[in-house]
C-alpha positions in Angstrom: 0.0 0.0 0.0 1.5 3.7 -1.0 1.3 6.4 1.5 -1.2 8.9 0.6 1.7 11.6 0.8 3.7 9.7 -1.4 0.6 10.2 -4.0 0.9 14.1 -3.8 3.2 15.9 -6.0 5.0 19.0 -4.9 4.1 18.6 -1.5 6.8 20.8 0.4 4.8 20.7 3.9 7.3 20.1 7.2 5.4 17.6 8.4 4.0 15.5 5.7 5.9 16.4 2.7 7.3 13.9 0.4 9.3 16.4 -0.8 10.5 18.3 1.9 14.2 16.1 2.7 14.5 18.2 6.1 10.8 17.3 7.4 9.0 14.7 9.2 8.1 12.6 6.2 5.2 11.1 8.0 3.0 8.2 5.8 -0.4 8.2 6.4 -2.2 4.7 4.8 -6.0 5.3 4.1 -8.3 2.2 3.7 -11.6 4.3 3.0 -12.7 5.0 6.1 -9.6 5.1 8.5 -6.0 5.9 8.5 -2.9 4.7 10.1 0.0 6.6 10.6 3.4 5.7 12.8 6.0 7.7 13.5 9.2 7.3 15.3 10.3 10.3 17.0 14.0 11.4 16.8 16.1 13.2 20.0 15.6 16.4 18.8 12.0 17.0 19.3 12.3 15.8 22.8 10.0 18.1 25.7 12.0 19.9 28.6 12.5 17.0 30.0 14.4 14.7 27.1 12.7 11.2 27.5 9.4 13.0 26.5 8.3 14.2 23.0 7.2 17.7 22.4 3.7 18.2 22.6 3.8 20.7 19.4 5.6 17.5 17.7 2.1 15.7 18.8 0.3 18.6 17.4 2.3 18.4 13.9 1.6 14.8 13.6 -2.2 14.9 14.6 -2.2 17.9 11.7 -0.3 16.7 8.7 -1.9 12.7 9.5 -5.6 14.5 9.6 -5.1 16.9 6.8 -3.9 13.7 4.4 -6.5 11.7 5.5 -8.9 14.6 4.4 -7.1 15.0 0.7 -7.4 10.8 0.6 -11.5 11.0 1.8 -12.0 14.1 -0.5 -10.7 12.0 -3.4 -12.5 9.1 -2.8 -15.9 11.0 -2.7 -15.1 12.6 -5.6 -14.7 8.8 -6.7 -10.8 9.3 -8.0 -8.1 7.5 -6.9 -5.5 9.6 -4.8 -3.8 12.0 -6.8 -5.7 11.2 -10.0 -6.6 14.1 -12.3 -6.7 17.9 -10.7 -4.8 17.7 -7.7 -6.5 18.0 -4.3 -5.3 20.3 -1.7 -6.8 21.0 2.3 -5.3 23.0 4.7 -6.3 23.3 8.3 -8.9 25.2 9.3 -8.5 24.5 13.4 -6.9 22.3 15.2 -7.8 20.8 18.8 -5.0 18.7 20.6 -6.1 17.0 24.0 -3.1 15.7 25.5 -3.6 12.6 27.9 -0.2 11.7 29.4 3.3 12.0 28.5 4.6 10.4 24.9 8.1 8.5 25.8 10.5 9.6 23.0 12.4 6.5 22.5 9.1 4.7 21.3 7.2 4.6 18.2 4.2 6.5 17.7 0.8 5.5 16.5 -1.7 7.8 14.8 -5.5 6.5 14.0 -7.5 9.4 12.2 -11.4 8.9 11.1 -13.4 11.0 9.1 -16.8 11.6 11.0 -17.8 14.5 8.5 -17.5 15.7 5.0 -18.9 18.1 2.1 -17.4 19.6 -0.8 -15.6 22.2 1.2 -14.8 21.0 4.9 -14.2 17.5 6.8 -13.8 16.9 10.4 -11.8 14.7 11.6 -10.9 12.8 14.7 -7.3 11.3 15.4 -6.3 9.5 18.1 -2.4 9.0 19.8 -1.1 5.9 20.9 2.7 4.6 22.0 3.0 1.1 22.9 -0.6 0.6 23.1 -1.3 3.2 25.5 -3.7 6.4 24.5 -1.6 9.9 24.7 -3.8 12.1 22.7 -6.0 12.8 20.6 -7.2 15.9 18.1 -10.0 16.9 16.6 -8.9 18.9 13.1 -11.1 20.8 10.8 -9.8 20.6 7.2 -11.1 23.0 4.5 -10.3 21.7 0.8 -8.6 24.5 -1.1 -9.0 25.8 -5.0 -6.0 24.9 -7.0 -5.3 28.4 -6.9 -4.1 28.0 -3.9 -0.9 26.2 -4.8 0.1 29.1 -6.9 
């Protein structure tokens, strides 16, 4: 299965961009109606105390994962395959991050992300947080689909 970032040309985002060598590179895998996502943190985005991952990290991760899982969703209803024909583009439009304990750093990370509304324009979307098993977080993320302009 190919990561729905990996489906998205001239993506540049920190967080989820295939084409950004200096970001996150997360990979978010849709299966029409979820998506999975895990990331392994590295010792630079550690919290104050250095066995702990930055929340804002969390934050990124919820965003970009929530954000691609929109793009994939809004293909699919538009019945496409990801990244078929005129390119798909959502940004955020708010972004809620509950945080439920501390993330250990040395760990992998575990993202879930549902889509529990959509129209043409807007999809909400729940994601939530796990390392070894264990609920950390979770967001709730608006995404607003952009026109193509945008990219210009």
């Amino acid at each position: 299965m190919k990561a729905i970032q990996d489906q998205l040309e001239h993506n540049h985002c920190y967080g989820c961009g295939a084409d950004n060598p200096k970001g996150m590179q997360i990979k978010s895998y849709w299966d029409g109606a979820t998506s999975n996502c895990t990331y392994m943190p590295r010792p630079e985005q550690c919290a104050g105390p250095t066995q702990y991952v930055y929340g804002g990290t969390i934050a990124s991760l919820i965003d970009c994962h929530c954000v691609g899982t929109s793009i994939a969703a809004h293909y699919d209803r538009d019945g496409r395959a990801i990244g078929e024909g005129e390119p798909i583009w959502c940004v955020t439009g708010r972004l809620t991050v509950n945080y439920l304990k501390p993330t250990p750093i040395e760990q992998a990370i575990e993202l879930i992300a549902t889509v529990d509304e959509i129209d043409d324009r807007k999809a909400l979307l729940t994601c939530r947080v796990f390392s070894d098993e264990i609920q950390v977080a979770e967001g709730e993320v608006i995404s607003v689909r952009v026109p193509p302009t945008w990219r210009a």
